[in-house]
mmCIF file of the C-alpha atoms, coordinates in Angstrom:
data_MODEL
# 
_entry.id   MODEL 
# 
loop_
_atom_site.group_PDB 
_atom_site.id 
_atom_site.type_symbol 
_atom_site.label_atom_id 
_atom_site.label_alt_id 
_atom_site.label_comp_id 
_atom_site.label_asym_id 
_atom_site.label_entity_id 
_atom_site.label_seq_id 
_atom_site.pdbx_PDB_ins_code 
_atom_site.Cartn_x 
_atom_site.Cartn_y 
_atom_site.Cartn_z 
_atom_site.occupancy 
_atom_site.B_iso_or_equiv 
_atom_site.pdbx_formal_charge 
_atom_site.auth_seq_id 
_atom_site.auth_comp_id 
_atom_site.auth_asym_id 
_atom_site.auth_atom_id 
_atom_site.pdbx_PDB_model_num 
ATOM 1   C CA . UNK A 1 1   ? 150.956 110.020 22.277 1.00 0.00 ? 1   UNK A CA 1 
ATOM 2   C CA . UNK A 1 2   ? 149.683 106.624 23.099 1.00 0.00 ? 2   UNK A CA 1 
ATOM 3   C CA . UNK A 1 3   ? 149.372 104.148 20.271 1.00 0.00 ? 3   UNK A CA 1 
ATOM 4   C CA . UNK A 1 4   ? 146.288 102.058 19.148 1.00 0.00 ? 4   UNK A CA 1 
ATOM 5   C CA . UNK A 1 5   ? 146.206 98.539  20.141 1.00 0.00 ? 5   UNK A CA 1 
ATOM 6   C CA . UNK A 1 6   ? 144.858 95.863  17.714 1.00 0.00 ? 6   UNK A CA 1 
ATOM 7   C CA . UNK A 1 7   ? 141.263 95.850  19.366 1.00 0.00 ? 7   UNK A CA 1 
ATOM 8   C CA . UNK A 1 8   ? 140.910 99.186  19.194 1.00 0.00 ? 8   UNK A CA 1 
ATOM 9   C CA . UNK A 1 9   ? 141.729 100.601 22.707 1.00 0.00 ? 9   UNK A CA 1 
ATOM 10  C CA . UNK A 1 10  ? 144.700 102.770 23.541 1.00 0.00 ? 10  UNK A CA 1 
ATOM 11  C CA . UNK A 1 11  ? 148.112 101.265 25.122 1.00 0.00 ? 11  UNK A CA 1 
ATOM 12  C CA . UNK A 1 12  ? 149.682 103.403 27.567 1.00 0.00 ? 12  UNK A CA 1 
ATOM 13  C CA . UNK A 1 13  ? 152.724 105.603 26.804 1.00 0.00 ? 13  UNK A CA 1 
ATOM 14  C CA . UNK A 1 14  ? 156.490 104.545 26.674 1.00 0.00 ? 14  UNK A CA 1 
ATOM 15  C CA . UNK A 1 15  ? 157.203 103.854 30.361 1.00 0.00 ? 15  UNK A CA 1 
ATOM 16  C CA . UNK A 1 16  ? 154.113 103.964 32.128 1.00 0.00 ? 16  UNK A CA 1 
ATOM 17  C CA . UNK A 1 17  ? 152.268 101.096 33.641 1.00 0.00 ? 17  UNK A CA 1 
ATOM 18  C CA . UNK A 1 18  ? 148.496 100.188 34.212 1.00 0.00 ? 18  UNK A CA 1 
ATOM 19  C CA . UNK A 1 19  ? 147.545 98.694  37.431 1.00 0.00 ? 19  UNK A CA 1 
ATOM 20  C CA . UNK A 1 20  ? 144.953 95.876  37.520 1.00 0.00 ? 20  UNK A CA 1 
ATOM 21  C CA . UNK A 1 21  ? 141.357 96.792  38.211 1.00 0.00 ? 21  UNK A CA 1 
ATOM 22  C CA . UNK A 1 22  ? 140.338 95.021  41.867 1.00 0.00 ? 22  UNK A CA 1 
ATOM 23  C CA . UNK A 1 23  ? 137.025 93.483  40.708 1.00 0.00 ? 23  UNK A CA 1 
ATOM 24  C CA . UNK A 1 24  ? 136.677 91.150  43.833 1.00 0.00 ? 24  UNK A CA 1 
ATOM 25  C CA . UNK A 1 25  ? 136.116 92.609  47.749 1.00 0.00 ? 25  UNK A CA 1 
ATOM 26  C CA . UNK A 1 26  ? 138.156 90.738  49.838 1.00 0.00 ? 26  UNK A CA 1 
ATOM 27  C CA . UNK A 1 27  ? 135.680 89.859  53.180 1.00 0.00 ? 27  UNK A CA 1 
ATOM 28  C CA . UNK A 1 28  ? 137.856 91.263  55.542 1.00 0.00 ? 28  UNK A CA 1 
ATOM 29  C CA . UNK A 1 29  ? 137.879 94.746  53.653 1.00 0.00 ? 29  UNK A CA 1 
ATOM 30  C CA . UNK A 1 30  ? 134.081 94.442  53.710 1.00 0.00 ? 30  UNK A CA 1 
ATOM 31  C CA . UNK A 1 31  ? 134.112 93.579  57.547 1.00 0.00 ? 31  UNK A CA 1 
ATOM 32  C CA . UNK A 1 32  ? 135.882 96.374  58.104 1.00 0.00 ? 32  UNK A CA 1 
ATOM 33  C CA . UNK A 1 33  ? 134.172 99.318  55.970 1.00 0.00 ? 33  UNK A CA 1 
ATOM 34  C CA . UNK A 1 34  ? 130.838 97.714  57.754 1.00 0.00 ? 34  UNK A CA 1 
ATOM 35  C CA . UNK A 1 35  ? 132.993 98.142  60.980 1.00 0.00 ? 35  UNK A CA 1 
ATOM 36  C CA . UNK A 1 36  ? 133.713 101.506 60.451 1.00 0.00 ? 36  UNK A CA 1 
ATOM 37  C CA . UNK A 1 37  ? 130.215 102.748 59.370 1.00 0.00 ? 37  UNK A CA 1 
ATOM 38  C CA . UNK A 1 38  ? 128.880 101.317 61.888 1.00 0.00 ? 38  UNK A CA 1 
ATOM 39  C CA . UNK A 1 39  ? 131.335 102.498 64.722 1.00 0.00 ? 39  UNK A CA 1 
ATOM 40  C CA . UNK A 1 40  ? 130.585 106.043 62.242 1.00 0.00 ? 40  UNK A CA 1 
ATOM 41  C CA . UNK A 1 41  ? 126.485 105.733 63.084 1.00 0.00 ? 41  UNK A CA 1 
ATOM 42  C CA . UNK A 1 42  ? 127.012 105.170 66.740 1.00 0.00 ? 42  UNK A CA 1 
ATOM 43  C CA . UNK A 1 43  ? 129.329 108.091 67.117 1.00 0.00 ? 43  UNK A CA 1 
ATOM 44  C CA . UNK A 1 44  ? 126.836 110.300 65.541 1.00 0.00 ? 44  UNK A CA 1 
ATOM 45  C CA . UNK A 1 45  ? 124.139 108.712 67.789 1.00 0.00 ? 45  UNK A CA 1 
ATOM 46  C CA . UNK A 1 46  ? 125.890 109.116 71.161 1.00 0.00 ? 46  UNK A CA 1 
ATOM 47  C CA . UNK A 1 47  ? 126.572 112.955 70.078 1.00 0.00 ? 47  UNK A CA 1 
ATOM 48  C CA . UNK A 1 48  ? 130.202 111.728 70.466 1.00 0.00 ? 48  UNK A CA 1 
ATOM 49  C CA . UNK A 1 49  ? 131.479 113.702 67.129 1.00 0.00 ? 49  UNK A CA 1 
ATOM 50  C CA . UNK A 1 50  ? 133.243 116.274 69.312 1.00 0.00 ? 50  UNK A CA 1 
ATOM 51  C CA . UNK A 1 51  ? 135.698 113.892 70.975 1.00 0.00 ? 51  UNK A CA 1 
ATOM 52  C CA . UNK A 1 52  ? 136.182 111.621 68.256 1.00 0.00 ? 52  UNK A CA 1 
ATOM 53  C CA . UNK A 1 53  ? 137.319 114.832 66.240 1.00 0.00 ? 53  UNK A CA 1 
ATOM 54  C CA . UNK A 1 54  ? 139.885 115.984 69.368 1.00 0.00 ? 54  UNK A CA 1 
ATOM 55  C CA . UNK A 1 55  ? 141.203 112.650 69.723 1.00 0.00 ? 55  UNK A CA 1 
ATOM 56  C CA . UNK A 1 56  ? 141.836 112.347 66.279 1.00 0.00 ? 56  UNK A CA 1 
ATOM 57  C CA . UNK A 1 57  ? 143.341 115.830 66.466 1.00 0.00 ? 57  UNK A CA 1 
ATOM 58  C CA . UNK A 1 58  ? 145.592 114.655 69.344 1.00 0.00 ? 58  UNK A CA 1 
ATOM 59  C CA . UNK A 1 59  ? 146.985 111.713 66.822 1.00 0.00 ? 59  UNK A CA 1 
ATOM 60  C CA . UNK A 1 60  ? 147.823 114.248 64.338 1.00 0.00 ? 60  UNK A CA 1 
ATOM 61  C CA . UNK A 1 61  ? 149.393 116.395 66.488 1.00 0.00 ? 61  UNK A CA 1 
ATOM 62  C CA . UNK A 1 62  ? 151.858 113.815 68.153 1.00 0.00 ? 62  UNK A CA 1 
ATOM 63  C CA . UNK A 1 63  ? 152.524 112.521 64.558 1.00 0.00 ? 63  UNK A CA 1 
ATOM 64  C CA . UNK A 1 64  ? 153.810 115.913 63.281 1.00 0.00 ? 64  UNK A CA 1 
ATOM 65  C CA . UNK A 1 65  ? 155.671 116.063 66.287 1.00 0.00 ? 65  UNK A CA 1 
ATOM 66  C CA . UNK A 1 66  ? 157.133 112.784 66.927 1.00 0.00 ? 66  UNK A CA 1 
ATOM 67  C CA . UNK A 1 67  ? 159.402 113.444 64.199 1.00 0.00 ? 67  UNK A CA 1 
ATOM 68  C CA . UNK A 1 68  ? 161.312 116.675 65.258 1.00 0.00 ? 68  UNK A CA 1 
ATOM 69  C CA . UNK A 1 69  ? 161.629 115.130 68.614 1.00 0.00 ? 69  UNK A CA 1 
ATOM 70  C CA . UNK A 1 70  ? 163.646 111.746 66.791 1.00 0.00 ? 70  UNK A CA 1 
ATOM 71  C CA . UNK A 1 71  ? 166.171 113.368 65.814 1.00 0.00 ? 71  UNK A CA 1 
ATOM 72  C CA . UNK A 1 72  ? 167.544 113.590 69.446 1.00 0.00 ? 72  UNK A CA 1 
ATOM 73  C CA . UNK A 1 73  ? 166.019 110.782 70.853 1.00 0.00 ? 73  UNK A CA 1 
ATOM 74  C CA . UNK A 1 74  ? 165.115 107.194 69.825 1.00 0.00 ? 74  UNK A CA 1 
ATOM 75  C CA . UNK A 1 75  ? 161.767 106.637 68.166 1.00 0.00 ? 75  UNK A CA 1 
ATOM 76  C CA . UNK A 1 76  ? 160.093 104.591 71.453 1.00 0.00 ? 76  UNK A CA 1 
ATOM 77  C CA . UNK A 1 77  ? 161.083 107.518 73.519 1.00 0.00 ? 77  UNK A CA 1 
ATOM 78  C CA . UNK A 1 78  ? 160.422 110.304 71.278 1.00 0.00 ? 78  UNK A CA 1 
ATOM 79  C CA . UNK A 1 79  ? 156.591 109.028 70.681 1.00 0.00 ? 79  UNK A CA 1 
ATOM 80  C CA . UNK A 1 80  ? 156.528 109.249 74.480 1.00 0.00 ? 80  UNK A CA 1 
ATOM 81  C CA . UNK A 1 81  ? 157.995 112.772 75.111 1.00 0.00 ? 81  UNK A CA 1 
ATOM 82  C CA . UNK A 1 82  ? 155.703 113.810 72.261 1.00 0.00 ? 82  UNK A CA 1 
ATOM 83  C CA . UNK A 1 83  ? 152.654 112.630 73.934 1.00 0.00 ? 83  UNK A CA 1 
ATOM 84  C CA . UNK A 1 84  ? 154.354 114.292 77.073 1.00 0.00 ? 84  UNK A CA 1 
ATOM 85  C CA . UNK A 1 85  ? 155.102 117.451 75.503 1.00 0.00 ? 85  UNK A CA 1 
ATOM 86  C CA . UNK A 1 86  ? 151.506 117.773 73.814 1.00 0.00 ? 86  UNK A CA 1 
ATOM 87  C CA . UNK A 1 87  ? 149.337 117.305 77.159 1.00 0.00 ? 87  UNK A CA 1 
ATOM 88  C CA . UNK A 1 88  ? 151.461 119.665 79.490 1.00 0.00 ? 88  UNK A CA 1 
ATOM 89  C CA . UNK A 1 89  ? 150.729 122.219 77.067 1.00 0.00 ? 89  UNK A CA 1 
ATOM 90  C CA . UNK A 1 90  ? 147.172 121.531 77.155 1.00 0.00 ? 90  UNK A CA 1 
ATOM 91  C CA . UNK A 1 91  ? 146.815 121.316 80.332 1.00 0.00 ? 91  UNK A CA 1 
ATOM 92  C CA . UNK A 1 92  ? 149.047 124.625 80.601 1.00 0.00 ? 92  UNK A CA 1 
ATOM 93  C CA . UNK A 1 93  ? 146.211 126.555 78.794 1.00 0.00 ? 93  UNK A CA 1 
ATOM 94  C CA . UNK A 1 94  ? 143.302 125.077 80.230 1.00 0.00 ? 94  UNK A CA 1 
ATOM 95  C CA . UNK A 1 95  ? 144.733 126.108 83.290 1.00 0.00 ? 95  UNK A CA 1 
ATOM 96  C CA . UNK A 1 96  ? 145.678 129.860 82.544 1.00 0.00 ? 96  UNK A CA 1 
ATOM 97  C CA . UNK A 1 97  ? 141.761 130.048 80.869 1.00 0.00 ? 97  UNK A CA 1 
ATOM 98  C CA . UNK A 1 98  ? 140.436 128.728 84.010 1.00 0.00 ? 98  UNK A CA 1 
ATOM 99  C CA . UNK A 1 99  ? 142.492 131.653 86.319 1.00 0.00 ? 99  UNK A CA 1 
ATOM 100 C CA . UNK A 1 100 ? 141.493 133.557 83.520 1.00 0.00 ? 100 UNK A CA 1 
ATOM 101 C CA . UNK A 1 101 ? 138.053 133.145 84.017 1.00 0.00 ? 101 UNK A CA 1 
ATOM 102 C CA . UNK A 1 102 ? 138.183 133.230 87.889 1.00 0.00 ? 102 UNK A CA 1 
ATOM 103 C CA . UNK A 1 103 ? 140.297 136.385 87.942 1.00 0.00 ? 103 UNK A CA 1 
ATOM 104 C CA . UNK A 1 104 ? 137.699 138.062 85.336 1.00 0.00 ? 104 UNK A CA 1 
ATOM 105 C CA . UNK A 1 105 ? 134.707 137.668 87.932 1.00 0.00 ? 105 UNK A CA 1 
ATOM 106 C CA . UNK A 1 106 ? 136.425 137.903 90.773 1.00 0.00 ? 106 UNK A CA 1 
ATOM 107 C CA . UNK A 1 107 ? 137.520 141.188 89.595 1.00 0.00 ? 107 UNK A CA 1 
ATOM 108 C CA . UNK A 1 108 ? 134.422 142.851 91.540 1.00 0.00 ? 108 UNK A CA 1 
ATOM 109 C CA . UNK A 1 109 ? 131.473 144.948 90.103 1.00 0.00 ? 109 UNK A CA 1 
ATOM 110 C CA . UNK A 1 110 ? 133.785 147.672 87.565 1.00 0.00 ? 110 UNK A CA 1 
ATOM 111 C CA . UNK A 1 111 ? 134.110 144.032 85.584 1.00 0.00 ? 111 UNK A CA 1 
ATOM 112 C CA . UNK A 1 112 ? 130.675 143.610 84.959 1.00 0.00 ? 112 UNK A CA 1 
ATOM 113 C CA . UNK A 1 113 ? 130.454 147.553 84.235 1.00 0.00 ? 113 UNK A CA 1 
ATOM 114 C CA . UNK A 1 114 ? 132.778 146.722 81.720 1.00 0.00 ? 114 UNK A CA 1 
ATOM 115 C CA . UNK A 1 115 ? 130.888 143.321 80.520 1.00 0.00 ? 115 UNK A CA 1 
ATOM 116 C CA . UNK A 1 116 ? 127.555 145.367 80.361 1.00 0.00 ? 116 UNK A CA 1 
ATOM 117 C CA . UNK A 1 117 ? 129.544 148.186 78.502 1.00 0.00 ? 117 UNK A CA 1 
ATOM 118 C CA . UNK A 1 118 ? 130.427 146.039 75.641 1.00 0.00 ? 118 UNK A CA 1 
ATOM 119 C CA . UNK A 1 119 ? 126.758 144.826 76.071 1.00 0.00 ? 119 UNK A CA 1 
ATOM 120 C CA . UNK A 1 120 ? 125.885 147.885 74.616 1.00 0.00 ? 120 UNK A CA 1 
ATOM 121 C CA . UNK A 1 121 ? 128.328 148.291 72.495 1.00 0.00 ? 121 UNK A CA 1 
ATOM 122 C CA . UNK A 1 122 ? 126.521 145.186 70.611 1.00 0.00 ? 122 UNK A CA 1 
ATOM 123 C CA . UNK A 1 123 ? 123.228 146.429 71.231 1.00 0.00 ? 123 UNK A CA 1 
ATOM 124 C CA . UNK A 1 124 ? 124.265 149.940 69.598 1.00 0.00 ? 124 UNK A CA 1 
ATOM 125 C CA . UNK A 1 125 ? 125.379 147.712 66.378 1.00 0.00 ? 125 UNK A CA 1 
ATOM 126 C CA . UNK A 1 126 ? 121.616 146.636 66.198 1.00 0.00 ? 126 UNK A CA 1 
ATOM 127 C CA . UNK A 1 127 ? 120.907 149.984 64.631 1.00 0.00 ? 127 UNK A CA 1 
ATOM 128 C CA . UNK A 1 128 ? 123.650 148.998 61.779 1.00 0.00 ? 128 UNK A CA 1 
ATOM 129 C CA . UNK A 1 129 ? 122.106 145.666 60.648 1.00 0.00 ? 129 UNK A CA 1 
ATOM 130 C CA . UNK A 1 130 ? 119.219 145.271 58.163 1.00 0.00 ? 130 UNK A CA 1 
ATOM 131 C CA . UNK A 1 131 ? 116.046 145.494 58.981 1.00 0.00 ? 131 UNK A CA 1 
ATOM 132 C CA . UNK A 1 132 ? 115.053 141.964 57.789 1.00 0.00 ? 132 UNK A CA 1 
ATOM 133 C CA . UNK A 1 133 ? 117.820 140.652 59.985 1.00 0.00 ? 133 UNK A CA 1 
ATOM 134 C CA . UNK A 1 134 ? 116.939 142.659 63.320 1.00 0.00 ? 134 UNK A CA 1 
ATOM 135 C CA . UNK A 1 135 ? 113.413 141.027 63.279 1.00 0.00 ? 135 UNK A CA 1 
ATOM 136 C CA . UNK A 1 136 ? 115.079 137.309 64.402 1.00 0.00 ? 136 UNK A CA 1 
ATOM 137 C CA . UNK A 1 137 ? 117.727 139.509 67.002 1.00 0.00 ? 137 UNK A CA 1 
ATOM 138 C CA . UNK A 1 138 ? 116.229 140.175 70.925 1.00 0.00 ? 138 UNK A CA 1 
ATOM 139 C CA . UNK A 1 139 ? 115.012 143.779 71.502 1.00 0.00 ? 139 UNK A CA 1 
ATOM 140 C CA . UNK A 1 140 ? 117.029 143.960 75.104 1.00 0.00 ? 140 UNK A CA 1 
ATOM 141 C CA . UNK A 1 141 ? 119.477 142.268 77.616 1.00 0.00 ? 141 UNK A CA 1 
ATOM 142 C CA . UNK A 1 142 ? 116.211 141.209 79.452 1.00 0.00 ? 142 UNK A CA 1 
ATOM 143 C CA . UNK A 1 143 ? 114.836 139.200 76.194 1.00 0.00 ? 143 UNK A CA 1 
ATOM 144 C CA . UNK A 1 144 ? 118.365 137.788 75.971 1.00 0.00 ? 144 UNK A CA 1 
ATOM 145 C CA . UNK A 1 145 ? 117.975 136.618 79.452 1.00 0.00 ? 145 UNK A CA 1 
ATOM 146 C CA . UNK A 1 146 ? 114.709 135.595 79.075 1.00 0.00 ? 146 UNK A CA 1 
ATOM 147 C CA . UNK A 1 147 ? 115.396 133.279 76.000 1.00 0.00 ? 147 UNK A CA 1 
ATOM 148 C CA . UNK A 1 148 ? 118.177 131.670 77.852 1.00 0.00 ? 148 UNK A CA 1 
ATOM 149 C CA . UNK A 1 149 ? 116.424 130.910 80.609 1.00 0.00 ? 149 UNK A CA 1 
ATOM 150 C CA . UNK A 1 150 ? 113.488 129.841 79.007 1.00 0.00 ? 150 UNK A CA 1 
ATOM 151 C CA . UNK A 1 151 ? 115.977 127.580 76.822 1.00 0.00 ? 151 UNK A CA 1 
ATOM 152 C CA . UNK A 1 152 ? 117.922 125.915 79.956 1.00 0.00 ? 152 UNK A CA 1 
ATOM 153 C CA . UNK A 1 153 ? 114.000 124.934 81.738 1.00 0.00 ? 153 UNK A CA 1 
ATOM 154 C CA . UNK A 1 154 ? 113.387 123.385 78.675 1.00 0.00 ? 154 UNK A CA 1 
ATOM 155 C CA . UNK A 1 155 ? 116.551 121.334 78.328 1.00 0.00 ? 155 UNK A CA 1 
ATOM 156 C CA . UNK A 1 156 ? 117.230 120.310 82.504 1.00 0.00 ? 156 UNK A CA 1 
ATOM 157 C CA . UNK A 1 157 ? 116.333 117.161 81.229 1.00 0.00 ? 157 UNK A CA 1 
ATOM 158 C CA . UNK A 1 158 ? 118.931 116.679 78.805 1.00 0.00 ? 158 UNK A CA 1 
ATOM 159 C CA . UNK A 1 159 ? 121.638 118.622 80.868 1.00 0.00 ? 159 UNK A CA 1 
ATOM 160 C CA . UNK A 1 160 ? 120.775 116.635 83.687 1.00 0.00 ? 160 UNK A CA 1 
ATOM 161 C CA . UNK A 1 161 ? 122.185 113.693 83.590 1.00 0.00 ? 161 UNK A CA 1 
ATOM 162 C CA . UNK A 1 162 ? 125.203 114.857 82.721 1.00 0.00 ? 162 UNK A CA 1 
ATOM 163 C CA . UNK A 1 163 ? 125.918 117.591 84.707 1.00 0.00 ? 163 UNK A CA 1 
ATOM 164 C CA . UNK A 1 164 ? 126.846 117.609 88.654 1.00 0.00 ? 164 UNK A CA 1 
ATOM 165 C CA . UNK A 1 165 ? 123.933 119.336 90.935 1.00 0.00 ? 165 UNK A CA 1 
ATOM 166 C CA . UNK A 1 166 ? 125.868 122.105 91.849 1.00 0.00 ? 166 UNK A CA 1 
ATOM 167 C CA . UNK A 1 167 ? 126.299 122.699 87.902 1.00 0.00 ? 167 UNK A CA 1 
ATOM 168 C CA . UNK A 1 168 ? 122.427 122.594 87.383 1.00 0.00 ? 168 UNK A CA 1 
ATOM 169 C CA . UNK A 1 169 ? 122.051 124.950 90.671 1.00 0.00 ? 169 UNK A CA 1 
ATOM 170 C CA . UNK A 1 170 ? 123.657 127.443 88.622 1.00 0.00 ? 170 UNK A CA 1 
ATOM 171 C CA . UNK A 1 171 ? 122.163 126.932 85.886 1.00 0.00 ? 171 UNK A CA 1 
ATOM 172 C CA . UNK A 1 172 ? 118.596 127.336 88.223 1.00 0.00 ? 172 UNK A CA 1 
ATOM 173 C CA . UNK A 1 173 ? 119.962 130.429 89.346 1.00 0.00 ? 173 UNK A CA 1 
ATOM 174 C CA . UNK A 1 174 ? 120.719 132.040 86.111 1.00 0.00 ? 174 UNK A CA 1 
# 
C-alpha cells in the first residue's frame, strides 16, 4: 500500500515512479494541434473525408506489411516492394470488378430477368416489415425510379462539375 507523506498526500509504491505534470505548451506543439485542426476543418469542408480515410488506410496497410517483407529483404527495399505489392493487388480487384460489371450487363436480357427477379424478391419482403416502417419504403420499381430520377435533376449541379459529359448523359438517360 502506498505510505502517507508528511503533507498529507500519498507517495507512490516501492518501485514505481511519478512523471512530472507538463504545465507549459511548448509553441510548436500548439502550432501544430492548430495545424492539424485546421487541415481537420478543411477536409471536412472539401467533402475530402473519404480519401483522407483510404490514404490513411494505405499507410497502415504497408506498415503491417513492410515488416514480413524485411525479413528477406533490406528495409529501403522492403518499404518499396510493400508499396508494390499493395497497389497490384488493388488494382488486381478493381480490375476483375470492372469485367465483373461489364460481363454482368453484357450478359444480354436473361440478366436483367434475373436483376428484376431479385427485384421482387425485395419487393415480396415488403409484406414482412412493419407497418410503421413500409410507410417511408416506395410502393413499386416505378416510384424507385421515379425518386432517383427526381434526385439526380436535382443534384446535376453538384455532380456536374465533377463528372465527365458522357457520365452525366447517362445519368440524363436514366
Amino acid at each position: 500500500m502506498a505510505s502517507q507523506s508528511k503533507n498529507g498526500s500519498q507517495s507512490p509504491p516501492d518501485g514505481l515512479q511519478l512523471r512530472a505534470v507538463i504545465t507549459e505548451l511548448p509553441p510548436f506543439r500548439l502550432a501544430a494541434w492548430l495545424l492539424a485542426i485546421g487541415v481537420l476543418f478543411l477536409v471536412m469542408a472539401l467533402h475530402m473525408l473519404t480519401g483522407l480515410l483510404a490514404g490513411l488506410l494505405v499507410y497502415e496497410l504497408v506498415r503491417a506489411l513492410t515488416p514480413f517483407v524485411q525479413r528477406r529483404l533490406t528495409s529501403e527495399r522492403a518499404h518499396l516492394i510493400s508499396v508494390v505489392f499493395l497497389s497490384a493487388i488493388i488494382i488486381g480487384l478493381l480490375t476483375l470488378v470492372i469485367f465483373g460489371l461489364v460481363a454482368f450487363f453484357h450478359g444480354g436480357p436473361d440478366r436483367l430477368q434475373l436483376l428484376q427477379a431479385k427485384l421482387m424478391v425485395v419487393d415480396q419482403a415488403r409484406t414482412q416489415l412493419p407497418a410503421w416502417l413500409q410507410r417511408y419504403l416506395p410502393d413499386n420499381v416505378d416510384d424507385i425510379r421515379q425518386i432517383i430520377s427526381d434526385w439526380l435533376q436535382s443534384h446535376s449541379g453538384e455532380v456536374q462539375p465533377k463528372v465527365d459529359p458522357s457520365v452525366q448523359t447517362n445519368i440524363c438517360i436514366v
